[in-house]
Steps between C-alpha positions, in 0.01 A plus 500: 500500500593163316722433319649897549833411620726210335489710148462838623180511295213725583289366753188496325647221223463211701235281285527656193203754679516727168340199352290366824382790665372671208330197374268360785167645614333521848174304484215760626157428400264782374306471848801540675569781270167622547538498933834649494379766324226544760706462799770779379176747430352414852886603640526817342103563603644407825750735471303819384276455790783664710535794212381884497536752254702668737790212484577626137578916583774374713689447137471892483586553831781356549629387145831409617489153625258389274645572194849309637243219525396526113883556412553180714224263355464586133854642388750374748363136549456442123853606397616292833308192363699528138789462697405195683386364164835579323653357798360161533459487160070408605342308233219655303201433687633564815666837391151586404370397901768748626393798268126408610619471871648861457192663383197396699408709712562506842337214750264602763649312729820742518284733712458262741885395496588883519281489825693264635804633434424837632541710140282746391146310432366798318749514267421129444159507430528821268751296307351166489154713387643706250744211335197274495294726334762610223593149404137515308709692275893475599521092531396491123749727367802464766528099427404516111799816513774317785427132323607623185831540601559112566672405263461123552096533569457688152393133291296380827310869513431472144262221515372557865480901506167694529448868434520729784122567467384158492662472889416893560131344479522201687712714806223775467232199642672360712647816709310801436136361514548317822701837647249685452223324624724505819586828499137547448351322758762674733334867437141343438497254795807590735363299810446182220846547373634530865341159594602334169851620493685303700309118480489599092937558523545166734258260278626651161862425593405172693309393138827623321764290700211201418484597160875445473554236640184283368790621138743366647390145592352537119854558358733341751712354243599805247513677864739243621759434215495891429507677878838437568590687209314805549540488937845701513372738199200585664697562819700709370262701249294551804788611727599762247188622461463563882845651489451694221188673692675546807776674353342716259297650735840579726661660210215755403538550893182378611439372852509199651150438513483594110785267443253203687247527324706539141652187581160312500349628222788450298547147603119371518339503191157394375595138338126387543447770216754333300442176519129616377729636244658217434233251407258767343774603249835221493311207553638435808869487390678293794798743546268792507257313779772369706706821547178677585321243729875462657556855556138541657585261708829628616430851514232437776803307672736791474323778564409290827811449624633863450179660641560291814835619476449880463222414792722495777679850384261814518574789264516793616281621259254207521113560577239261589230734309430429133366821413235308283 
């Protein structure tokens, strides 16, 4: 990071970014607003197309992995995040990105990534499902509870924070309407959903990339000044975070497979969700933006490169069937 090294300061301190990041915004118009907002409800439609009833009793039938995956995402991940905050000593807004990073839900792309990296895909989409559907209620209350214990984002939360139900409401539109017109469609219409599923997951996340980078060229110079302060954080947050999955899923002795597909969901989160987020409720506060567009960006990257990795080496364990 600049200016880290010739004072042994923090590495976030370079520019006085308690002061910079924390004051600019990311320009987003209401239409653009307005189409991100449809393009994250046509994912998740996307996503539900692919979803039974059935997907949900494996929770109850085997209990053990998935609730390592809750531990990982909403108790683990949070207190790991503090850390990193403490550590690099994160200015307020962007504190406030990394407890927002921490809990979204899971993306949908981590079932594909635990596909590729031979892990246990049903464990992945019950996860991704049921994290996606309890952030209408647990993204609320786990970042107004985890964000009040930054100290130095108590001022900036003051004047930016919303109540829980405020975002409850807005989360409740944009996930569990268009889930369950997927999931509805699915049982109504399963030779419809089978014919829109795949086209509906390639355009959504073809419009997505767009979407983001159509932001980018719109913001090129906060992204440019500010990215080399956030690159090695976010590279490291996300490492973690991947590490942290891996690893908790080999301690409560789960198998290799599990420990796949823990790894992705713990590492990919939903950071179209928070930028939504972001610019419904902070007013698109640049630290916020840029640590969430920045991880989106790089999670895709990393979750790449490891399920190319974990490609070549079969499992023993490992299954082509998804059980869904």
């Amino acid at each position: 990071m600049n200016g880290a090294g010739a004072h042994k300061a923090h590495p976030l301190r370079s520019r006085n970014p308690m002061t910079d990041l924390d004051q600019i915004h990311i320009n987003f118009s209401p239409d653009q607003l307005t189409l991100l907002n449809i393009v994250l409800a046509f994912i998740l439609f996307g996503v539900a197309l692919d979803l039974k009833p059935e997907d949900f009793k494996r929770v109850f039938s085997a209990p053990r992995s998935v609730l390592v995956g809750f531990f990982a995402q909403y108790l683990f991940l949070p207190v790991l995040t503090l850390g990193m905050i403490w550590v690099f000593n994160a200015p307020a807004s962007l504190a406030l990105g990394m407890i927002l990073v921490a809990v979204c839900p899971g993306g949908n792309i981590s079932n594909f990534m635990t596909h590729l990296a031979r892990g246990n895909i049903a464990l992945s989409v019950t996860l991704t499902s049921f994290t996606t559907l309890s952030a209408i209620i647990l993204t609320p209350l786990t970042f107004s509870f985890w964000s009040s214990l930054v100290p130095q984002a108590q001022e900036l939360r003051a004047t930016i924070f919303v109540e829980p139900q405020q975002m409850f409401k807005t989360i409740f539109q944009l996930i569990f309407i268009p889930v369950v017109l997927g999931m509805g469609t699915k049982q109504l219409f399963p030779k419809v959903a089978l014919w829109l599923y795949r086209p509906t997951r390639i355009l959504s996340l073809a419009i997505f990339i767009v979407f983001i980078v159509v932001a980018i060229h719109g913001n090129w110079e906060n992204i440019r000044t500010y990215l080399s302060d956030i690159f090695f954080l976010v590279f490291l947050y996300n490492g973690l975070a991947m590490a942290s999955g891996y690893f908790l899923a080999r301690l409560f002795k789960r198998p290799e497979v599990d420990a796949r597909a823990l790894t992705m969901e713990t590492g990919i989160h939903n950071t179209g969700l928070g930028l939504i987020l972001v610019f419904n409720f902070f007013n698109g506060l640049g630290g916020m933006a840029i640590m969430l567009a920045w991880w989106g960006i790089w999670d895709l990257i990393s979750s790449f490169a490891l399920g190319l990795w974990w490609n070549r080496n079969h499992p023993k364990e490992w299954s082509v069937e998804r059980g869904a």
